[in-house]
C-alpha positions as CSV (number, residue, x, y, z in Angstrom):
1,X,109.4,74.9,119.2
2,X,107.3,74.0,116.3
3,X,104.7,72.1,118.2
4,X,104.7,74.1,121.0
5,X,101.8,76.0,120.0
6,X,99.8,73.7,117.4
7,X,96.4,73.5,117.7
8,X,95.5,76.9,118.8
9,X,95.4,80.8,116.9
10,X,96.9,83.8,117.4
11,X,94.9,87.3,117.3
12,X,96.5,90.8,118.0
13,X,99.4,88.6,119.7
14,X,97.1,86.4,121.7
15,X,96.5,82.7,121.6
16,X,92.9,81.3,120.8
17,X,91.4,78.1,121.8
18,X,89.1,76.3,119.6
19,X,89.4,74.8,115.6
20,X,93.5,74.4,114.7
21,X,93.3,75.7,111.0
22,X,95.1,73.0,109.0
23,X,98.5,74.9,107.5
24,X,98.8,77.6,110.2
25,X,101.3,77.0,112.7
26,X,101.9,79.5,115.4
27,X,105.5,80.8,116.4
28,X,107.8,83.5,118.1
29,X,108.0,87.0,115.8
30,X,111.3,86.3,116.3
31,X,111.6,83.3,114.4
32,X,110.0,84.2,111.5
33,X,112.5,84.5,108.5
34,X,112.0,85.9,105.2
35,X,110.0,83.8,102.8
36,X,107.8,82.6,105.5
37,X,104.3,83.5,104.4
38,X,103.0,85.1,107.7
39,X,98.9,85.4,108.5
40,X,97.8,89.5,108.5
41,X,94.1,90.4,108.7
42,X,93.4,86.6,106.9
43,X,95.9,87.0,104.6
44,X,98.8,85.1,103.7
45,X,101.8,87.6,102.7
46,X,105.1,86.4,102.0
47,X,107.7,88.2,104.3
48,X,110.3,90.4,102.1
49,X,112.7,91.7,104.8
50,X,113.3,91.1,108.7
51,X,114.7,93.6,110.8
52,X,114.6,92.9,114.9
53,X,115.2,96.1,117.4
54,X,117.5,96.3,120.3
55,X,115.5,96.1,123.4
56,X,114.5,98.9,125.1
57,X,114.5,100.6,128.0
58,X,111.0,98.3,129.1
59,X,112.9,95.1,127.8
60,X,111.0,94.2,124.7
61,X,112.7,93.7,121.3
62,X,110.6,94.5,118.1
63,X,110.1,92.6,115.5
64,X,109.4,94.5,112.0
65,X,108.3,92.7,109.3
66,X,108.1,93.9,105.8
67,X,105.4,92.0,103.0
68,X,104.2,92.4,99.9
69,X,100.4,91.5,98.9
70,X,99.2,93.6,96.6
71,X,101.8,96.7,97.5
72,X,104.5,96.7,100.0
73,X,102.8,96.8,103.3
74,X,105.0,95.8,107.2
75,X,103.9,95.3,111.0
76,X,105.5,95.1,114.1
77,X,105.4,92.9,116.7
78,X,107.0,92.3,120.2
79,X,109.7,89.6,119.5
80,X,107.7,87.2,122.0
81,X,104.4,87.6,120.2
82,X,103.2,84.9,118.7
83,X,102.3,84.8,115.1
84,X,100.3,82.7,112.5
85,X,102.7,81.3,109.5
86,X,101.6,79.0,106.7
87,X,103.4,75.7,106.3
């Protein structure tokens, strides 16, 4: 699963062609665990808690993750979005 995505970046859930940034991998919401240090507006913030939804009535899982940068700050994904984490 790592390499699955190397090479490319991840915007608003969305993969991007072009320059692989050196340290970023991309991965599943889902497999994000806590002291990952996740990418959030071109900022690396160091994930506190996890918490995953049960899916819903449209069949999509979420994904909310809690960080702190500065203040205790959290987004939400879909659990099959892909997201930016430092290695």
């Amino acid at each position: 699963m790592e390499g699955e995505f190397a090479g490319s970046r991840v915007a608003d859930g969305k993969v991007l062609t072009g320059e692989p940034v050196t340290g970023v991998r991309c991965v599943k919401a889902s497999a994000v665990r806590v002291g990952d240090y996740i990418m959030v507006g071109g900022r690396a913030c160091k994930v506190v808690t996890m918490s995953v939804s049960k899916t819903g009535k449209h069949g999509h899982a979420k994904v909310r993750l809690d960080f702190s940068d500065d203040g205790s700050e959290c987004v939400v994904y879909r659990s099959e979005a892909l997201v930016e984490i430092r290695e």
